[in-house]
N, C-alpha and C positions, 0 to 999 in steps of 0.2 A: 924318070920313066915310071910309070906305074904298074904295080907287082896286077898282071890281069885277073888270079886267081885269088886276089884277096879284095876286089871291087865292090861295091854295091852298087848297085844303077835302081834307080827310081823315077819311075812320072810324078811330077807333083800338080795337081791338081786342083785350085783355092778357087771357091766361090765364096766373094768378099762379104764380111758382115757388114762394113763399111767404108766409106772411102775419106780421104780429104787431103785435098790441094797443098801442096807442101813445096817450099823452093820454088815458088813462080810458076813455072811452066810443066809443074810433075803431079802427080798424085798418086799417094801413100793406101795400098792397100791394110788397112787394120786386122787381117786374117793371115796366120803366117802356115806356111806349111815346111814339115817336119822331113830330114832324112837320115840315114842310118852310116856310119863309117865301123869297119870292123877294125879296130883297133889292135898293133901289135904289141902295143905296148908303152907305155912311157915315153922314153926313147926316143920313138921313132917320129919325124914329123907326118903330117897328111896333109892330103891337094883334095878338092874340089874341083869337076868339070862341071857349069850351067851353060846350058844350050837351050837359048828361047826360041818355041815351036815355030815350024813355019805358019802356022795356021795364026800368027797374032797377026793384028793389023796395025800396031804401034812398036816403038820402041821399047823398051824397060831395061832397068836396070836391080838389079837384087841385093838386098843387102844381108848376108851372111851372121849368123850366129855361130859359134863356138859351141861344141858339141859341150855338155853341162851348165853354161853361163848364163843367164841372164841379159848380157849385155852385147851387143853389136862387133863384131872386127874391122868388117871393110864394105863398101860397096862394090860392085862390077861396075866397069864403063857402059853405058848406054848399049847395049846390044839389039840391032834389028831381025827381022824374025829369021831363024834358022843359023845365026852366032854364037861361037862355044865362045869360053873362057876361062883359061886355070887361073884356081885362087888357092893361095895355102891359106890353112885354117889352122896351123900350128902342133903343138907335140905335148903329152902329158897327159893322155888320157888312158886310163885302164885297160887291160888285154880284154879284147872281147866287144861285140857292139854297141857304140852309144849311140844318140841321137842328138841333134843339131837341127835348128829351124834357119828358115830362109824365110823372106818377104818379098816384096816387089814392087817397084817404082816404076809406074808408067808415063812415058813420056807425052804428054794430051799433041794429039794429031793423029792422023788418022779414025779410026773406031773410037780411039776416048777423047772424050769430048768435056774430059773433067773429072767424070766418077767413075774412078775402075771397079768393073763390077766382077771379073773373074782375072783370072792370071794362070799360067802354068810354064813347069821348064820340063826338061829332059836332065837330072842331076847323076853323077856318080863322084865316088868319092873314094879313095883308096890311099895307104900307108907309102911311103915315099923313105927309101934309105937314106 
């Protein structure tokens, strides 16, 4: 369950500097956009909820960065528009807020037709005992 008073919820909103075709039938936005988890501490682990807006007109999927890293954790499953999904993003980070980026995999159908040109979620993110 997630502590409600310790959340952050963010729009994230990315218009793409680039696109390109990746995996066959998907395409990789090269603009990532950024969100905040407040951190209890070390200890404790955190969760991720991403919920792709209603207003897309494809599917997508997100692929998750690690609050300080550099390097990728997990994807989500294929979400169609107005689908949440919790993702843990793991434990070890500093009391107080970091940030973590997200990106976005669009599935081409519908409106993408190969080059994603924007993308957005509905994100929150909170510590988990």
């Amino acid at each position: 369950m997630l502590h409600a008073g310790s959340t952050l919820a963010d729009r994230i909103e990315v218009i793409c500097a680039s696109s390109s075709l990746w995996l066959g039938k998907t395409t990789i936005c090269d603009t990532r956009g950024s969100f905040g988890v407040q951190s209890e501490g070390p200890e404790v682990y955190h969760f991720v909820t991403l919920t792709a807006l209603t207003s897309l007109c494809s599917d997508v999927s997100y692929l998750r960065f690690r609050p300080i890293e550099a390097n990728s954790i997990a994807f989500s499953t294929p979400l169609s528009p107005g689908q949440s999904q919790n993702v843990e993003i793991g434990k070890g980070f500093a009391a107080g807020e970091v940030k973590g980026d997200v990106r976005a995999i669009g599935r081409v159908g519908g409106c993408n037709t190969g080059v994603k040109g924007s993308w957005a979620a509905d994100l929150s993110a909170a510590p988990v005992p």
